[in-house]
C-alpha positions as CSV (number, residue, x, y, z in Angstrom):
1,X,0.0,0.0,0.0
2,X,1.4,3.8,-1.1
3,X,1.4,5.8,1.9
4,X,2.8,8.6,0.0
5,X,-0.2,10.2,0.3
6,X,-1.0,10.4,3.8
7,X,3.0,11.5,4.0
8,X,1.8,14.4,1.6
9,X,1.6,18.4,2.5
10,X,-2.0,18.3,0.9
11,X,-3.1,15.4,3.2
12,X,-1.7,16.7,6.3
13,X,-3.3,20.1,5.8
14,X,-7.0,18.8,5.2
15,X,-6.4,16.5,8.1
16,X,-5.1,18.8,10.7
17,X,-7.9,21.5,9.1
18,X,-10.9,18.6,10.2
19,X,-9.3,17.8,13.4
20,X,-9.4,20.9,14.6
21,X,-12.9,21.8,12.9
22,X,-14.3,18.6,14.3
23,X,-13.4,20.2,18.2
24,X,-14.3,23.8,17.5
25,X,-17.8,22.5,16.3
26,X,-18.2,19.6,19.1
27,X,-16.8,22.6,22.1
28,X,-19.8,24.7,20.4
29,X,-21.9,22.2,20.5
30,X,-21.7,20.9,24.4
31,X,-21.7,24.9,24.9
32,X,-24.7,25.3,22.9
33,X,-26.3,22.4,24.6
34,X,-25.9,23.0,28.2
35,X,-26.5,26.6,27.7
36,X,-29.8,26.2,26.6
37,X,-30.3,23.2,29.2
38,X,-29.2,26.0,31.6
39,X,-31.5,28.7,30.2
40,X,-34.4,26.2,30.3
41,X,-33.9,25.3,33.5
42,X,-34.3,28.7,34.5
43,X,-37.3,29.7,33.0
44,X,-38.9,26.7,34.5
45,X,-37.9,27.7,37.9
46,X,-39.2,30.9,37.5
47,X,-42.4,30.1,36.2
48,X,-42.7,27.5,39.8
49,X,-41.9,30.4,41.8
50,X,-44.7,32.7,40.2
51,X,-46.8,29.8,40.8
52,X,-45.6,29.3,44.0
53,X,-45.7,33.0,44.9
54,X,-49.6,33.3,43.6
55,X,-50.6,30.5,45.5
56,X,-48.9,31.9,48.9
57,X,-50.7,34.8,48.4
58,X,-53.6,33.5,48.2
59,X,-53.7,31.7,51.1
60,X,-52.2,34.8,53.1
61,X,-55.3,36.7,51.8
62,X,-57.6,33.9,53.0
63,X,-55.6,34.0,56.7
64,X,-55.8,37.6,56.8
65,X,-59.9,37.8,55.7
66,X,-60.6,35.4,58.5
67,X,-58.8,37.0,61.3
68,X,-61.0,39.9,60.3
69,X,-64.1,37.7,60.6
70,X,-63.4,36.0,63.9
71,X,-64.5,38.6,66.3
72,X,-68.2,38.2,65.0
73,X,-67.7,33.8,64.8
74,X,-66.7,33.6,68.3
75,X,-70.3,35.4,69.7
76,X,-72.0,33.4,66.9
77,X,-70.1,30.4,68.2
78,X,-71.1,30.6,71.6
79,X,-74.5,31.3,71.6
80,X,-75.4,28.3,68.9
81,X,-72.8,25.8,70.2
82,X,-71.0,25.7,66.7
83,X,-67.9,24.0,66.4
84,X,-65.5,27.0,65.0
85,X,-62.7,24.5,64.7
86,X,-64.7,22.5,62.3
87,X,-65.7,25.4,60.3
88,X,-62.4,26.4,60.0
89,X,-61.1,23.4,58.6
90,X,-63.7,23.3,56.0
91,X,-62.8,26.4,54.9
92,X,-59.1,26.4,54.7
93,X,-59.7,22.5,52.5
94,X,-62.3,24.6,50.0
95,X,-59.9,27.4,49.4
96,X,-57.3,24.8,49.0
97,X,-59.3,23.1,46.5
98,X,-60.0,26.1,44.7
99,X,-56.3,27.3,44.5
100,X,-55.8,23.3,42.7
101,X,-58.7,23.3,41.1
102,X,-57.4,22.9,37.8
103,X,-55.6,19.8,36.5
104,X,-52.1,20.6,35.1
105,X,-51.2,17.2,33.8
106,X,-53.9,15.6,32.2
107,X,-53.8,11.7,32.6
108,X,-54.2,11.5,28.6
109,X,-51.4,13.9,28.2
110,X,-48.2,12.6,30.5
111,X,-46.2,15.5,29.0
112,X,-48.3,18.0,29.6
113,X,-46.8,21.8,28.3
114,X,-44.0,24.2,29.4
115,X,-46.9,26.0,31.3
116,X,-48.3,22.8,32.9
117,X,-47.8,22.5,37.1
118,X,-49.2,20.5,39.6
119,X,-50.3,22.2,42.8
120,X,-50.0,20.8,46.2
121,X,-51.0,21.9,49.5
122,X,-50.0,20.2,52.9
123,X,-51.5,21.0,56.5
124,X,-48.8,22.1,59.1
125,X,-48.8,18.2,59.9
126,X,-47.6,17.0,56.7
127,X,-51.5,15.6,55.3
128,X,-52.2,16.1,52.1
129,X,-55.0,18.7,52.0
130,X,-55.7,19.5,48.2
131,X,-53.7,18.6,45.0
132,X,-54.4,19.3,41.4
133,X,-53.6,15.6,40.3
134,X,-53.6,12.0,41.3
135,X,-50.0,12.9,43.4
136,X,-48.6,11.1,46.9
137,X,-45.9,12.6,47.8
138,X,-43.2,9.8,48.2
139,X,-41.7,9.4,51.7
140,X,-38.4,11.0,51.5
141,X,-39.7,14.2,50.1
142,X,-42.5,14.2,53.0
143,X,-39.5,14.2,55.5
144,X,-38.1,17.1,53.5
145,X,-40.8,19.2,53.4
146,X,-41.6,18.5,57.4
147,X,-38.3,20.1,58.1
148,X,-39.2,23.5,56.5
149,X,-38.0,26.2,54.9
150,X,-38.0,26.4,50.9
151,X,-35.9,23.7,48.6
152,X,-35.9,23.2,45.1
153,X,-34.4,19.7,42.8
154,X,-35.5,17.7,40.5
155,X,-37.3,14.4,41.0
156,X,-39.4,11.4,39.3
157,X,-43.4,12.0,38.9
158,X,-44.7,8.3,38.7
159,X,-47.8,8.8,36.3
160,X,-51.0,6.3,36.7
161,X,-50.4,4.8,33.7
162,X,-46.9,4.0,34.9
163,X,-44.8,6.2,33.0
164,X,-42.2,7.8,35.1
165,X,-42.1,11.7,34.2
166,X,-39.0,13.7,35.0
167,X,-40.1,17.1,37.2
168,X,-38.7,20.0,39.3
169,X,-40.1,20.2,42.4
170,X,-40.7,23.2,44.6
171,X,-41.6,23.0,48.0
172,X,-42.0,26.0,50.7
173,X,-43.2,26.6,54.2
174,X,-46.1,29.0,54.9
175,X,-45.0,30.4,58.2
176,X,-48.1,32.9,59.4
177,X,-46.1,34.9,62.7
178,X,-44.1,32.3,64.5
179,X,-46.2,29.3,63.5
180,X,-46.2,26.7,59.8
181,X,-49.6,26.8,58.4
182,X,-49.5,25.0,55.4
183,X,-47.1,23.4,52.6
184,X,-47.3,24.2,49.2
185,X,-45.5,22.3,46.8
186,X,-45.7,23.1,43.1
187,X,-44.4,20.6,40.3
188,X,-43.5,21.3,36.4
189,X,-42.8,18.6,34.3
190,X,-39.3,18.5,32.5
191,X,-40.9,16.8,29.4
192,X,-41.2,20.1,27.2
193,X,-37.4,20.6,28.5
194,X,-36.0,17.2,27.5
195,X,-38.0,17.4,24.3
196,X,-36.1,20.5,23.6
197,X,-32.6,19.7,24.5
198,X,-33.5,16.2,22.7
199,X,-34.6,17.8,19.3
200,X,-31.1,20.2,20.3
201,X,-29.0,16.6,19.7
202,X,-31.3,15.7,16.6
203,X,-29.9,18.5,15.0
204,X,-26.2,18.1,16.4
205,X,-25.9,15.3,15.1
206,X,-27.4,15.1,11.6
207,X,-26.1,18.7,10.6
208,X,-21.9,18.6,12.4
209,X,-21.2,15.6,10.3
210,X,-22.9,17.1,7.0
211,X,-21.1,20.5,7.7
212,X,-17.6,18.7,8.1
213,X,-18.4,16.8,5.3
214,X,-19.1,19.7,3.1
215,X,-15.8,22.2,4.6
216,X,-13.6,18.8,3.9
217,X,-14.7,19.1,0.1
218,X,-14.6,22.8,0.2
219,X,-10.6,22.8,2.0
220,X,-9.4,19.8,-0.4
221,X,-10.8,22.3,-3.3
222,X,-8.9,25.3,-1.6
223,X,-5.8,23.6,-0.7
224,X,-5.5,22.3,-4.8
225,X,-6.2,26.1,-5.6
226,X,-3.4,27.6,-3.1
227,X,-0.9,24.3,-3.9
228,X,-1.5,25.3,-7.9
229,X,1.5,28.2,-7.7
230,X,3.8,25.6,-5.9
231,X,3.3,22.6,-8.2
232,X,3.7,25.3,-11.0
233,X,7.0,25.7,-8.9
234,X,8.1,22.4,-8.7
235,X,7.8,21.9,-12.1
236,X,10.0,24.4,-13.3
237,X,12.4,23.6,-10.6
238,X,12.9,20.1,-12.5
239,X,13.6,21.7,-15.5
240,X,16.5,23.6,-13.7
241,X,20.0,22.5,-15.2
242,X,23.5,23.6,-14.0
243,X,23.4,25.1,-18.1
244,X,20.3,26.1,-17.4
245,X,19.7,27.8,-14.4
246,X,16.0,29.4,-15.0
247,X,14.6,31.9,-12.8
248,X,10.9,31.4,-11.3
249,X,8.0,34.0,-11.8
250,X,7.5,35.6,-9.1
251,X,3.6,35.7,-8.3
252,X,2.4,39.5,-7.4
253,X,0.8,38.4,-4.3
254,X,3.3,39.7,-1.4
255,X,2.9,36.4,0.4
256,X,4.5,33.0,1.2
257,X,4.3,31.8,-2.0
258,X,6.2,34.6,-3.6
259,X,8.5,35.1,-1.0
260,X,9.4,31.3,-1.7
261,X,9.8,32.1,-5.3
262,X,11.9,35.1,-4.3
263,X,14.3,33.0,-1.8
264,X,14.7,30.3,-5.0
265,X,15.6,33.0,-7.7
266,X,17.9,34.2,-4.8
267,X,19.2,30.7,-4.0
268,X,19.7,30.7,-8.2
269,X,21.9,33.6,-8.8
270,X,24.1,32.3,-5.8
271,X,24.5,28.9,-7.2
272,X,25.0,30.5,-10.8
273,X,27.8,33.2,-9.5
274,X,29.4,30.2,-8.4
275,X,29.5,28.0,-11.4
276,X,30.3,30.9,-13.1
277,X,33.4,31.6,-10.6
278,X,33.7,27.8,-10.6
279,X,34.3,28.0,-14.4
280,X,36.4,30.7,-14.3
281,X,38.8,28.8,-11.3
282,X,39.1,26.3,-13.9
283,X,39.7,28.4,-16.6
284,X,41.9,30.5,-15.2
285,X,44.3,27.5,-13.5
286,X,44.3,25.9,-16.6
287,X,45.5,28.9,-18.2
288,X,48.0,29.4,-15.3
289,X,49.1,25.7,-15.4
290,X,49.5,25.8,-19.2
291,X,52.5,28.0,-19.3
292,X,55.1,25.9,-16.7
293,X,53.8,23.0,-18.4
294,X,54.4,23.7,-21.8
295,X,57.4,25.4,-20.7
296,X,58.8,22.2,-18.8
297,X,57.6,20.1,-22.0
298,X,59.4,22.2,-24.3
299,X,62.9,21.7,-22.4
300,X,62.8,18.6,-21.4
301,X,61.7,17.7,-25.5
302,X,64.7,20.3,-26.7
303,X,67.4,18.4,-23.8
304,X,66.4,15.1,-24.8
305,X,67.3,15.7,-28.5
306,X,70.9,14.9,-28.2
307,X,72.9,14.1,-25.1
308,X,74.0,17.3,-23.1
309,X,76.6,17.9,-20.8
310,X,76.0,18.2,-17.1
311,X,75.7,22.0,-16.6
312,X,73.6,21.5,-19.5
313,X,71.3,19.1,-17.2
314,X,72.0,21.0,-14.2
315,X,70.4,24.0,-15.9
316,X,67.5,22.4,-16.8
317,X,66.4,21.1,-13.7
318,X,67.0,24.3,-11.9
319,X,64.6,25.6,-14.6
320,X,62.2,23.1,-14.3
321,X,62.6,23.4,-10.2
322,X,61.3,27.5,-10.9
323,X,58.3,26.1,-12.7
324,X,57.3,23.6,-10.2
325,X,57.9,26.1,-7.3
326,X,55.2,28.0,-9.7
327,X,52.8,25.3,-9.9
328,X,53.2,24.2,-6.2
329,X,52.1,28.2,-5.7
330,X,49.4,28.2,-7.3
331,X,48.1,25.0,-5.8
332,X,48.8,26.4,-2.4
333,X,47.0,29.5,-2.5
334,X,43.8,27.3,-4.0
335,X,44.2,25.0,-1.5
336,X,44.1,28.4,1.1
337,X,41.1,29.7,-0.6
338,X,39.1,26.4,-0.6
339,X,39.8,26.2,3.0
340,X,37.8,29.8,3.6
341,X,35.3,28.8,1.3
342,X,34.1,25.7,3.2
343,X,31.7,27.7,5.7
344,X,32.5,24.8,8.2
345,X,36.2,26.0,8.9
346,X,37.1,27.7,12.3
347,X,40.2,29.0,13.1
348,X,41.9,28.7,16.2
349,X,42.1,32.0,17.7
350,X,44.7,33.6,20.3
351,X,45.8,36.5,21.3
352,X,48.6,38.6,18.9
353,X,50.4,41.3,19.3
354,X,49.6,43.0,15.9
355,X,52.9,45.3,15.9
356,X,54.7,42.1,16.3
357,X,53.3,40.4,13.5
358,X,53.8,43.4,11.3
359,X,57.6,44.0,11.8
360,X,57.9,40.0,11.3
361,X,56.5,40.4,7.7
362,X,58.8,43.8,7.2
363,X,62.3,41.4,8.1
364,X,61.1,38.8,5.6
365,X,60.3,41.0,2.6
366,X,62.9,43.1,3.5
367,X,65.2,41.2,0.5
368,X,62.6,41.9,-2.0
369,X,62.5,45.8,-0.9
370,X,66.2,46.0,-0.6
371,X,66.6,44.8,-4.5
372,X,64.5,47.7,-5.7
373,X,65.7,50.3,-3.0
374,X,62.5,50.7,-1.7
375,X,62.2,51.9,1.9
376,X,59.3,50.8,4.2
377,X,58.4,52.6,7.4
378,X,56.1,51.5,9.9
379,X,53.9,53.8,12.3
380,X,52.0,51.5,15.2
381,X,50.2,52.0,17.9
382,X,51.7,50.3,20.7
383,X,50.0,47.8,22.3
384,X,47.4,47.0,20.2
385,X,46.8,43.3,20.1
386,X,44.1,41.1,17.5
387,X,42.3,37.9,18.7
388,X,43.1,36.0,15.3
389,X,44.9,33.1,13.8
390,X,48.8,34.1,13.4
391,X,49.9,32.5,10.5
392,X,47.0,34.0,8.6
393,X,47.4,37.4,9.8
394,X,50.7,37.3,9.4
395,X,49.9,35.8,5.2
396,X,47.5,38.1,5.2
397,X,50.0,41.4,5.5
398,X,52.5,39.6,3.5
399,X,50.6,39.5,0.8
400,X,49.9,43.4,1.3
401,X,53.2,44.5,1.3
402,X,55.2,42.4,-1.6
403,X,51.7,43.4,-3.8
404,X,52.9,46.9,-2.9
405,X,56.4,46.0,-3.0
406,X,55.9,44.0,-6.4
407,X,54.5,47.2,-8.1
408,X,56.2,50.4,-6.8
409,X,59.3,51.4,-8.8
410,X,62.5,51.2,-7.7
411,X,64.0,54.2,-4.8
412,X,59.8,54.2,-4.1
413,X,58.4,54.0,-0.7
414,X,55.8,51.5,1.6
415,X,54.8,52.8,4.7
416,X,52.5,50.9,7.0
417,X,50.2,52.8,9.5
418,X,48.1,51.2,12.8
419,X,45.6,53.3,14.6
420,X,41.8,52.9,15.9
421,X,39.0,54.1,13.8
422,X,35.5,54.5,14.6
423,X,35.2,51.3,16.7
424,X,37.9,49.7,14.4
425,X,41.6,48.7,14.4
426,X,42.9,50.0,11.0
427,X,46.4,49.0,9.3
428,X,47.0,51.1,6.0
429,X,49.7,49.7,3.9
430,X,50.7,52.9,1.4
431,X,52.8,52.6,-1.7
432,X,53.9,54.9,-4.7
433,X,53.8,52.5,-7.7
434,X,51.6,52.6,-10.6
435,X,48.2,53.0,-9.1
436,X,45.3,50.9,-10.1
437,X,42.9,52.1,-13.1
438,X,39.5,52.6,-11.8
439,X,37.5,50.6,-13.7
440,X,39.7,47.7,-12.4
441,X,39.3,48.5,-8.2
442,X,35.6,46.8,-8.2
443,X,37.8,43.4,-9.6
444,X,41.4,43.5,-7.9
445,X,40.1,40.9,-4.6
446,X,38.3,38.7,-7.6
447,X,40.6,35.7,-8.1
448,X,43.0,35.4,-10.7
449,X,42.0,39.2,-11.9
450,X,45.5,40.9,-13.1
451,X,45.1,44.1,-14.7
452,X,47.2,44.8,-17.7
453,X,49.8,46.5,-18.4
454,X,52.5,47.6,-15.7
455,X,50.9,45.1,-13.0
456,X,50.8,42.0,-15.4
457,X,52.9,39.2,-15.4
458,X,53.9,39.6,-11.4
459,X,51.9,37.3,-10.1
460,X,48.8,34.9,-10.1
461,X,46.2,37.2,-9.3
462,X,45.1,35.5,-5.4
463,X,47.6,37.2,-3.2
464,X,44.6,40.0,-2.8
465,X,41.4,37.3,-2.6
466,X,43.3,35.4,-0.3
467,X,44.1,38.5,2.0
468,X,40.2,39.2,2.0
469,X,39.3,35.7,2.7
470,X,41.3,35.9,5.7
471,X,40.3,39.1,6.5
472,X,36.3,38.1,6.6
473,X,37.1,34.9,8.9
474,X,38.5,37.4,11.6
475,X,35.2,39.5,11.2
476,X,36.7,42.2,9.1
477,X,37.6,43.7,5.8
478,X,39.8,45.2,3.1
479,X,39.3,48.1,1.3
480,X,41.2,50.2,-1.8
481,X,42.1,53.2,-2.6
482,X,44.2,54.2,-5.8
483,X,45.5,57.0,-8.4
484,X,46.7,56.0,-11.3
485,X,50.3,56.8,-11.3
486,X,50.1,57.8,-7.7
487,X,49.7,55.1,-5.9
488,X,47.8,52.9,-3.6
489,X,46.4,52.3,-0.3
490,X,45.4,49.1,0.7
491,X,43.3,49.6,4.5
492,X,42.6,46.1,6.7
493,X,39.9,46.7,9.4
494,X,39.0,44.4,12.4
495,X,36.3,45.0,14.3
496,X,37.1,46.2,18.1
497,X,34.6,43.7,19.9
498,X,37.1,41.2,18.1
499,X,40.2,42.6,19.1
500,X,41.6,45.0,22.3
501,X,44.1,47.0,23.9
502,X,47.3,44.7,24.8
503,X,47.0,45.6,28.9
């Protein structure tokens, strides 16, 4: 089975879109459902304690009437012999029965509607006195109501035909001064309720799975419209060849997708400026190569012509040893820039005394310079020191000063300067030579760039890439200034968070 599918962005994205849609809509859901549970609830309660309330009042009014009528009963009660008690009694059960007169639940209609209640009334003993329907109270809400006070739940309603009907029940006290005079106890059926919250899951549960249903369609027909621009994408990115590296439209949308196209044009001109550079290496070695080789070739084929003497020989190989001292060079300083190049190479770091390093170059070119009669001066700050690697530093201002040395005439100068500069450590190396044309300057740190004339033929073009390669990995830079004729100045900064004050 291909489970390249499920692995797929498309697949994930519908999923994880009806995972969380299925849990937004089932939270709404129980929210929906118990808050209208809740609200039902409520309005049920409220309409027991209007009925409740009305039926208290009643009875108050009925008390208060025949307090005012007892002044005139008691004479009338004497003089006849009539049993007041009695009378009493009777009244109190007809007003009872008038207050429940009415049947709220019929017995053909179990349910009954929202509005429906059943009516009790209890003497202070606990009897039943009146009701509106075939109700016993069951024992354990008997003992409840004989405790007093108010109290409110929800209990079972067993109906004569036997159904058993979920109610809320309220039951109150009917204190007159100090003493209880009656109970009241009103029911409502929770029927209508259920019903409700029932028809509430009806609907849950046939429209949720229809409505993921339908947004799983709608997000798989999205998700191919928003995925069209990458497969577009992908497409032309299998078309890309190292001889043909094609750009991708950029959408004009100013969003992910474009930024994506953006990054992958970007990610294009990097990989083509370095086939490009890569071709030119190649190029330009072979070029470089060609001459000791052919050169070596053409000795070696002239010597072995007829049989020479031994200076003849001697002579030969010391030839041969310049052009493999050439070659070896040239392979050096690649093997140097490769080495920067690979973004993975650290150097190991330590304190230098950059003064130190400086004056150790001066000594060695110091033959060079004294050939051509050229004097070099140095002007440091003491006691500056560099966190870097020595023998690059120290290759690094090599290169510097025989580049200047290589193209200043002879009786010229060099002079070397060290100071701080806006939160840098500066080193100027100055010369008098030839200057550099100044169309050439953006070039002279590109590898195996010579520029004609006076400066060609003096060297292989990668003192000055490798001094800026080295430069870089210590965080800093090189840069050039030149008149033609005039002279140049060649100005290696290092940032001061890198480097500090020898102490």
């Amino acid at each position: 089975m291909n489970f390249s599918f499920f692995r797929s962005l498309r697949f994930q994205i519908v999923f994880s879109y009806l995972i969380i849609l299925v849990a937004t809509l089932t939270i709404f859901s129980i929210q929906i459902y118990y808050n209208l549970r809740e609200i039902l609830y409520q309005r049920t309660d409220s309409f027991l304690i209007l009925k409740m309330e009305g039926v208290e009042d009643a009875l108050r009014t009925y008390w208060k009437t025949q307090k005012l009528e007892m002044a005139s009963d008691w004479a009338l009660a004497y003089l006849f012999k009539f049993d007041h008690g009695k009378n009493e009694d009777g009244k109190f059960k007809e007003i009872a029965n008038d207050l429940t007169s009415k049947k709220i639940v019929s017995s053909s209609s179990p349910s009954g509607s929202s509005s429906d209640f059943i009516v009790n009334i209890f003497d202070p003993k606990g009897h039943l006195v009146s009701t509106s329907f075939q109700y016993l109270p069951s024992r354990e809400l008997e003992q409840k109501m004989l405790r007093g006070g108010s109290y409110l739940e929800t209990s079972q309603f067993e109906h004569p035909q036997g159904t058993l009907i979920p109610t809320r029940v309220l039951t109150k006290a009917v204190i007159d001064g100090k003493d209880i005079r009656a109970y009241i106890q009103v029911i409502a059926s929770l029927l209508p309720v259920w019903s409700r919250l029932e028809d509430l899951k009806q609907l849950i549960f046939l429209r949720v799975p229809f409505v993921i249903v339908i947004s799983g369609l709608a997000s798989i027909f999205f998700i191919r419209a928003t995925l069209k621009p990458i497969n577009k994408m992908i497409r032309a990115i299998r078309e890309v060849r190292s001889e043909n590296l094609a750009r991708l439209q950029v959408p004009d949308t100013n969003d992910e997708i474009a930024g994506l196209a953006e990054t992958f044009n970007e990610m294009v001109g990097r990989l083509e400026k370095s086939f490009n550079s890569q071709k030119q290496i190649v190029q330009d070695v072979s070029h470089e190569l060609k001459t000791p080789l052919t050169v070596l070739k053409g000795e070696i084929e002239v010597t072995l012509k007829k049989k020479r003497t031994a200076e003849e020989y001697e002579g030969l190989l010391l030839s041969n040893q310049e052009e493999v001292e050439k070659m070896q060079t040239i392979v050096d300083n690649l093997l140097i820039l490769a080495r920067f190049d690979h973004h993975d190479f650290r150097l190991e770091m330590k304190r230098l005394d950059l003064e130190k390093v400086i004056h150790g170059v001066i000594r060695e070119v110091g033959v060079l310079a004294k050939a051509k009669n050229i004097q070099i001066d140095m002007q440091a700050k003491g006691g500056i020191s560099l966190e870097g690697h020595q023998e690059h530093v120290h290759r690094l201002f090599r290169n510097l000063i025989e580049n200047a040395i290589k193209y200043t005439p002879n009786d010229g100068y060099v002079r070397i300067f060290s100071y701080e500069r806006r939160g840098f450590i500066a080193v100027d190396v100055c010369d008098n030579g030839v200057g550099i044309p100044v169309e050439h300057l953006p070039h002279v740190f590109d590898r195996f760039y010579r520029v004609d004339n006076a400066r060609s033929g003096k060297g292989f073009g990668l003192g000055l890439s490798i001094a800026k390669s080295i430069a870089a990995a210590h965080k800093g830079e090189i840069q050039v200034e030149s008149f033609l004729g005039k002279g140049s100045t060649f100005r290696v900064l290092f940032p001061m968070n890198a480097s500090a004050m020898a102490v």
